[in-house]
VOVODO-639404 format. One line per 5 residues: number of its first residue (from 1); for each residue x, y, z of C-alpha. Coordinates in steps of 0.1 Angstrom, whole numbers, plus 5000, padded with zeros to 4 digits. Layout:
NUM> X/Y/Z; ...
END
This chain:
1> 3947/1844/7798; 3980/1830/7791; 3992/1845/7761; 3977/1871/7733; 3955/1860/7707
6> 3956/1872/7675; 3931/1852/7661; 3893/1867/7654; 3863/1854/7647; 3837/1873/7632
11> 3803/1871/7650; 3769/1891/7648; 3747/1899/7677; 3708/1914/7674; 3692/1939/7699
16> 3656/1928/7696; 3637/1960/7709; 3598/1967/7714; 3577/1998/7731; 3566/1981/7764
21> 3537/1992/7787; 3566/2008/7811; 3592/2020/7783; 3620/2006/7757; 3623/1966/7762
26> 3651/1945/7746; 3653/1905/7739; 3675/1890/7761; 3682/1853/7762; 3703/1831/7795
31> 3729/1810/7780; 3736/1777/7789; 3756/1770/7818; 3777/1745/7806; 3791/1770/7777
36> 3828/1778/7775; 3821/1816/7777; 3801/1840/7794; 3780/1807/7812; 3748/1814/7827
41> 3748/1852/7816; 3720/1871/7802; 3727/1881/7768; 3715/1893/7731; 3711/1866/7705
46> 3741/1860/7681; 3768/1838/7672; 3794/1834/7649; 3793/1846/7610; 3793/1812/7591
51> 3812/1810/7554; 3781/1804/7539; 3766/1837/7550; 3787/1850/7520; 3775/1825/7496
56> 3766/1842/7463; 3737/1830/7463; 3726/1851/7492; 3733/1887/7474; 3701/1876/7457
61> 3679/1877/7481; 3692/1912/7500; 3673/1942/7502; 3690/1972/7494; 3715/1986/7521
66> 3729/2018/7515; 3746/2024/7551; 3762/1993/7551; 3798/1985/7531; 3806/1952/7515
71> 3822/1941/7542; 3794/1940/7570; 3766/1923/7551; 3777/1890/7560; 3779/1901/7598
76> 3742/1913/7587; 3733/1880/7575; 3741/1867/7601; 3729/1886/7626; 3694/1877/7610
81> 3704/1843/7604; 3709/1843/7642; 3677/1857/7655; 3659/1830/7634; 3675/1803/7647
86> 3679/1815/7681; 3645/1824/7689; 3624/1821/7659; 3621/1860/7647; 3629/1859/7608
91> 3639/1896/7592; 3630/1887/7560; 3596/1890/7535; 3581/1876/7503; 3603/1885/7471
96> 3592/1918/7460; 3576/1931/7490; 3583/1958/7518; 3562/1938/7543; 3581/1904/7568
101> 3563/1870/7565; 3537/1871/7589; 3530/1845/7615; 3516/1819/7596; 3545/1817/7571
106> 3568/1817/7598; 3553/1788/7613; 3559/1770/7581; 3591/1782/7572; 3602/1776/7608
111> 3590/1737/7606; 3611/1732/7575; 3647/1755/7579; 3646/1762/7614; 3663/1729/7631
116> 3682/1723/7602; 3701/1758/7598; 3705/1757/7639; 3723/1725/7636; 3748/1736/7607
121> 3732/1713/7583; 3728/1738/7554; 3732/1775/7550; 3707/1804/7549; 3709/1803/7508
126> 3691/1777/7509; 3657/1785/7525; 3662/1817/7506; 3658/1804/7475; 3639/1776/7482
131> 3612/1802/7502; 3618/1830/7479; 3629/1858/7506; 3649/1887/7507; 3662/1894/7542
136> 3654/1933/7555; 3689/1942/7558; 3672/1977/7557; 3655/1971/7589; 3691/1969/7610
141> 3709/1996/7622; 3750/1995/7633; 3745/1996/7672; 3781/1989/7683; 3814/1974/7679
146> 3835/1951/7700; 3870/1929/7698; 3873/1901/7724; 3905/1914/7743; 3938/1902/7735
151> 3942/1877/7760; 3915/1857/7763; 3918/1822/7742; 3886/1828/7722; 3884/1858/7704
156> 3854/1873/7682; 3848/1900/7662; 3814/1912/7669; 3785/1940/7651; 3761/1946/7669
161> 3728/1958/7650; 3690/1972/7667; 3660/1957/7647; 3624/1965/7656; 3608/1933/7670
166> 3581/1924/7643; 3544/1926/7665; 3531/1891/7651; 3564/1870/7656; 3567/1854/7691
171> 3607/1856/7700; 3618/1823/7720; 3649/1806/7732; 3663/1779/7719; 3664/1755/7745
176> 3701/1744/7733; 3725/1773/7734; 3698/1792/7755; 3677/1779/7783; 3659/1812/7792
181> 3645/1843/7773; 3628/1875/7787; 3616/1909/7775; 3631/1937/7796; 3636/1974/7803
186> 3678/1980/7796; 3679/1996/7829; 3663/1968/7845; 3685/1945/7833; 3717/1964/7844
191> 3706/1969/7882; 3697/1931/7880; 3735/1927/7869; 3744/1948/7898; 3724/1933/7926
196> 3733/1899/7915; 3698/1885/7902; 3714/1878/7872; 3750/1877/7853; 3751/1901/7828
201> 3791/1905/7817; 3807/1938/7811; 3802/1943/7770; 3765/1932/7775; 3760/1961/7808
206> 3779/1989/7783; 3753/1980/7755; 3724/1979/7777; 3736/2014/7790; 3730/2029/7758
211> 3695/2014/7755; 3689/2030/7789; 3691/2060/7779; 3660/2056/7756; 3622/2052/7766
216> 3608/2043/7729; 3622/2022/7700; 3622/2050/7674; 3644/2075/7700; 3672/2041/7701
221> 3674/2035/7668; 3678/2072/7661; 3704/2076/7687; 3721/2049/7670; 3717/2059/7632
226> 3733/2099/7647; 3761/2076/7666; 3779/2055/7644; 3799/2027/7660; 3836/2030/7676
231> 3852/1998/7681; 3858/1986/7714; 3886/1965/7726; 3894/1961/7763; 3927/1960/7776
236> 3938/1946/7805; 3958/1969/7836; 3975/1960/7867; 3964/1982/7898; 3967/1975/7937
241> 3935/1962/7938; 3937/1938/7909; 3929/1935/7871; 3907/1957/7854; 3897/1961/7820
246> 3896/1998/7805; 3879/2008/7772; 3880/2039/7752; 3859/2071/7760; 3859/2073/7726
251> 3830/2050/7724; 3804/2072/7748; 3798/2045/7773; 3790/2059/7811; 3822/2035/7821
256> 3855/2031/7809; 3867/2005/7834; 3855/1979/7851; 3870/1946/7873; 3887/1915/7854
261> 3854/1894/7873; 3829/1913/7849; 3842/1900/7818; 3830/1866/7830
END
């Protein structure tokens, strides 16, 4: 926290979400503790928007997407891009058809693309082409929109999209980046956050706050669609009692503030 950063990377992150037996549950993966940032924490799936996400050789293979401008489909590639290699959920169906792969052409596609995309080896063009798929872009929806603060020394520029979980695909950590995956209710993850069960940082406890608000799937992704993003970027203030970070009300979270700690 030295100095300002000016530098963003762009990154995509994926609110898996099903209709559990008690109510609206989201994917949720533990990261590694040896990570630079945000070690240990419960979090959605994501990561960084690679170059080759805007290859043009992907536009092929893109269902239409109306709500989204030239600009975000690459952080929607990615974001699919992510949940596939993350934990093995692929947004994305035969050529042609409205319908995803089901579980036995995962399995297969998985074997072949899965390792080698996750390890930077090649880029999603090519099991597009190779596969013939088109990625649902159509099944994301904007969720949110936040801007690492100005002076930490990483920095990303993250979208943050809902997609239904698809019933026949098993979602999974890793086991590299992630060593821990569970299905949960939002409002169980934030008073686990609270109590100190788990480490759930402050972007991850406003976005879960959202969900909370929900009970189904369809009511989230409506809320969302009626919602469109405001882009968050915490600044830092000086008070008696320490650092905190504040955020715009614009953005229709239940906080606006929090302690330096939670951004950890």
């Amino acid at each position: 926290m030295s100095g300002a950063n000016d530098r963003l990377l762009p990154a995509a992150t994926v609110l898996l979400l099903r209709d559990g037996a008690a109510g609206l549950e989201v994917f949720m993966v533990q990261r590694h503790h040896q990570i630079d940032f945000a070690a240990g924490a419960l979090v959605f799936p994501g990561g960084k928007v690679d170059k080759r996400d805007s290859d043009p050789g992907v536009a092929a293979h893109l269902s239409p997407t109306p709500d989204l401008t030239p600009e975000l489909i690459p952080f929607a590639v990615a974001t699919i891009r992510e949940a596939f290699e993350e934990c093995g959920v692929l947004l994305a169906g035969p050529k042609g058809s409205d319908s995803l792969v089901d579980a036995a052409r995962l399995a297969q596609i998985e074997a072949r693309w899965r390792g080698p995309m996750a390890k930077g080896e090649i880029g999603i063009q090519e099991m597009l082409a190779a596969e013939d798929l088109t990625l649902a872009l159509d099944r994301l929806t904007r969720y949110s929109h936040w801007v690492t603060p100005s002076f930490m020394p990483k920095r990303f520029d993250t979208h943050f999209f809902l997609a239904t979980a698809p019933a026949d695909q098993l979602a999974l950590h890793d086991g590299g980046e992630t060593v821990d995956s569970i299905w949960i209710n939002p409002g169980q993850a934030i008073a686990d956050g609270i109590s100190g069960k788990r480490s759930v940082i402050f972007p991850t406890r406003m976005n879960l706050s959202i969900l909370a608000r929900d009970n189904t799937v369809a009511d989230a992704v409506a809320r969302a669609r009626a919602n469109p993003p405001v882009m968050v970027q915490p600044w830092l203030e000086d008070r008696a009692d320490g650092q905190w970070l504040v955020i715009t009300p614009d953005a229709g979270y239940d906080r606006t503030e929090a302690p330096i700690s939670e951004l950890m």
